[in-house]
C-alpha positions in Angstrom: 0.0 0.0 0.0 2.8 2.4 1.0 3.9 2.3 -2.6 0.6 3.4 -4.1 -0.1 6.4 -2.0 -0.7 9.8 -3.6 0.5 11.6 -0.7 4.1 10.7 0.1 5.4 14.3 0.7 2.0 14.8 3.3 2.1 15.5 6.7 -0.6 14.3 8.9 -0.7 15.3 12.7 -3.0 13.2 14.9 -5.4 14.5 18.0 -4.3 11.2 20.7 -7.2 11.3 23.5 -10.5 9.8 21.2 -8.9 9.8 17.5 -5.4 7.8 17.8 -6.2 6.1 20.9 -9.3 4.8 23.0 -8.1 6.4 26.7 -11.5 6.8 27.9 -11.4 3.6 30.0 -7.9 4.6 32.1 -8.7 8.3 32.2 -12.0 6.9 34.0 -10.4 4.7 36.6 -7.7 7.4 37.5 -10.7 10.3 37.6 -12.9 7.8 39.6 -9.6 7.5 41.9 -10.0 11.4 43.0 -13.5 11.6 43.2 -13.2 8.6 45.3 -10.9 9.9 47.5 -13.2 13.3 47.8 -16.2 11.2 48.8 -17.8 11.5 45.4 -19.7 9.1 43.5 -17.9 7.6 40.3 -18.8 9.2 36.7 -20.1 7.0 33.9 -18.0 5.8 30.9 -20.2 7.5 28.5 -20.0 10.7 30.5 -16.3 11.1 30.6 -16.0 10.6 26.6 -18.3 13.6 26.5 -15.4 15.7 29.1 -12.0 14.9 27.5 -10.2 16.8 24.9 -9.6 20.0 27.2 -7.0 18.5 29.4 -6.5 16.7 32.7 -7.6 19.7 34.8 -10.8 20.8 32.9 -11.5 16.6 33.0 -11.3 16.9 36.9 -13.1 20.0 37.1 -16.0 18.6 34.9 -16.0 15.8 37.2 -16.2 17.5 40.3 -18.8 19.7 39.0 -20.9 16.4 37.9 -20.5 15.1 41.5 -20.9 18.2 43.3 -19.8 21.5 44.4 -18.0 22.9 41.9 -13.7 23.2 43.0 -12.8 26.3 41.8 -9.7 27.1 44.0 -6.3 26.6 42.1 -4.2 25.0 44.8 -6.5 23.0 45.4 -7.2 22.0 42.0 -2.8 21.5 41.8 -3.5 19.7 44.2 -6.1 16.9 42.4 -3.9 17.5 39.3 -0.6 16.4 40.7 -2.6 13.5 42.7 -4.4 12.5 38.9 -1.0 12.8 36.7 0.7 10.5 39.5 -2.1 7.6 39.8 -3.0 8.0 35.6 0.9 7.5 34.6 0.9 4.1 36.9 -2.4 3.1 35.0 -2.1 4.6 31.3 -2.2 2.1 29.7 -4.1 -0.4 31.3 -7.3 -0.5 28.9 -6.7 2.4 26.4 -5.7 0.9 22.8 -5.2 1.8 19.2 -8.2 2.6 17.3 -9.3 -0.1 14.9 -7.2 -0.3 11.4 -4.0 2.2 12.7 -1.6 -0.8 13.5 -0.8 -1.7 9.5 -1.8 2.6 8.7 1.0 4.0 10.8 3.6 1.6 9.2 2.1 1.8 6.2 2.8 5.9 6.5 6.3 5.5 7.3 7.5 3.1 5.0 5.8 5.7 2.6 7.9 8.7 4.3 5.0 10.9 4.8 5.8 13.0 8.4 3.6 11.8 11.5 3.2 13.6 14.6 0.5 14.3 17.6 -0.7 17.4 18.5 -2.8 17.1 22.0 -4.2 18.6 24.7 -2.6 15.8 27.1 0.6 16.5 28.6 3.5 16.2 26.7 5.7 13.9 28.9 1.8 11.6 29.7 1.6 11.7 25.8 4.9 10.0 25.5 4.7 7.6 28.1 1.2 6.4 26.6 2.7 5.8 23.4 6.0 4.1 24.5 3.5 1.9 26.3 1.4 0.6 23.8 4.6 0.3 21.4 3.8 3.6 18.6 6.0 5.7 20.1 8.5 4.8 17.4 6.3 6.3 14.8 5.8 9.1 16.4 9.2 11.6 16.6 6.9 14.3 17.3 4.6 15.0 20.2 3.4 18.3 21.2 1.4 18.3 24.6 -0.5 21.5 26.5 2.6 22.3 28.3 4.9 21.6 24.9 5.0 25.7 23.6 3.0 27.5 26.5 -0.7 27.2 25.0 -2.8 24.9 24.5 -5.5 24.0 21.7 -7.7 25.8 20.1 -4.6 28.1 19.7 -3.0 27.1 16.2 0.8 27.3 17.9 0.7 23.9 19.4 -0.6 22.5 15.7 1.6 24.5 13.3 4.5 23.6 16.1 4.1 19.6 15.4 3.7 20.3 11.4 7.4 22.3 11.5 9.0 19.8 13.8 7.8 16.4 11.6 9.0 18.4 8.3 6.3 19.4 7.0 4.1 22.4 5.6 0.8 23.9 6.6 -0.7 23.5 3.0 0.4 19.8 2.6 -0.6 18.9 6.0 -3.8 16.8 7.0 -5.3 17.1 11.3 -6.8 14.2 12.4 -9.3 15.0 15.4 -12.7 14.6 16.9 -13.4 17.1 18.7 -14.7 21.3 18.1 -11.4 22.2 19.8 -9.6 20.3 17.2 -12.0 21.9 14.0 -11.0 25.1 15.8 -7.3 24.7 15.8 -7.2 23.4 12.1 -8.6 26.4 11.0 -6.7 28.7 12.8 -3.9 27.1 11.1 -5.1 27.0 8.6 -4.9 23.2 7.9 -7.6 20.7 6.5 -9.1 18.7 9.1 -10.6 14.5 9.2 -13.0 13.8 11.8 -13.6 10.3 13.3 -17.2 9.9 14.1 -16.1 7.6 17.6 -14.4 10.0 19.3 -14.8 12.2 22.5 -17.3 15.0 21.6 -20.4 15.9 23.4 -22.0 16.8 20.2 -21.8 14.4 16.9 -18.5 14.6 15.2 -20.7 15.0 12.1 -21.9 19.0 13.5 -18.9 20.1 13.6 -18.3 21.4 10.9 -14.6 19.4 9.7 -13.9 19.2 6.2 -14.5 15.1 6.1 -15.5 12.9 8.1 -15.1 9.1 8.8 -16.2 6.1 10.7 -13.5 4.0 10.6 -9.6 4.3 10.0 -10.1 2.4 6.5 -11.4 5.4 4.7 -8.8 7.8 5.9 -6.1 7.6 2.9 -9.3 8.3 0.5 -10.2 11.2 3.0 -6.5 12.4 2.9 -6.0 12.2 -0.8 -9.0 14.5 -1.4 -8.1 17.1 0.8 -4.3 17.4 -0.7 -5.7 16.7 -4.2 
């Protein structure tokens, strides 16, 4: 297959949390663990697909807020951070997986040459221990987390920072994501985005106005090949 793509020279940049990988189940256990410890009831699978894509911290304050009175203290809210990054980076990898169809993809896309990278809300140095764990962090060279430049998505930095470090440009580069934070930060980079229609989005991937969307990793080289046509 790697022969026969009409992209080589592309970039594409993955979201991780709900479009590379399926994190829901560990990012769950380890916000059930702080709610837990705060007297709280659990949340609900379901619920906490709807509450990632901002970052640990808005995920914890979304939980507490869903359990109830609202934390809105900062030290305090360190304080469930630093407890959160701690227990999540003993457990990240305990459920979350690939999505379907990316194992043969990925290698696929670097046999071909074409420049990988993440761009993510997640912590830079969680981002790479998640992918060193599941065994992609080799195809991955570049990762680009919250804390990677100072900002954070929707801002375009973090985005246009992973297409310059993988080699690539802005005009031959795709975004995968799910979410409206990631259709946000493609256009402010003005980049072509791919939605997945099973990701983390509390409204349907297909409102959200991306340039393309699909339900399953299979579809993604015709999805890419149209946008750099």
């Amino acid at each position: 297959m790697s022969q026969s793509l009409p992209f080589s020279d592309a970039t594409i940049i993955f979201d991780l949390d709900g479009t590379l990988v399926d994190t829901a189940p560990d990012l769950m256990l380890s916000l059930d663990y702080i709610l837990d410890k705060l007297g709280r009831p659990p949340v609900q699978l379901d619920d906490v697909r709807k509450m990632i894509g901002q970052g640990a911290r808005v995920l914890i304050q979304e939980g507490l807020a869903r359990t109830g009175p609202a934390v809105t203290d900062d030290k305090e809210l360190d304080r469930l951070m630093d407890e959160f990054v701690e227990y999540y980076g003993k457990h990240i990898a305990d459920g979350s997986r690939l999505f379907p169809g990316l194992d043969s993809l990925l290698e696929d896309y670097r046999s071909a040459g074409i420049g990988l990278g993440v761009c993510t809300n997640k912590l830079e140095s969680l981002s790479r221990l998640l992918l060193e764990a599941i065994k992609v962090d080799h195809l991955f060279p570049t990762i680009i987390g919250r804390d990677t430049v100072g900002v954070g998505k929707p801002d375009p930095a973090p985005l246009l920072a992973a297409i310059e470090r993988a080699g690539g440009k802005p005009e031959r580069t795709v975004y995968i994501g799910d979410s409206i934070t990631d259709v946000k930060t493609a256009r402010a980079a003005n980049v072509p985005i791919v939605l997945v229609s099973f990701g983390y989005t509390p409204v349907p991937a297909a409102e959200l106005g991306g340039d393309v969307l699909i339900d399953h990793f299979d579809e993604l080289n015709d999805a890419v090949a149209g946008l750099l046509r």
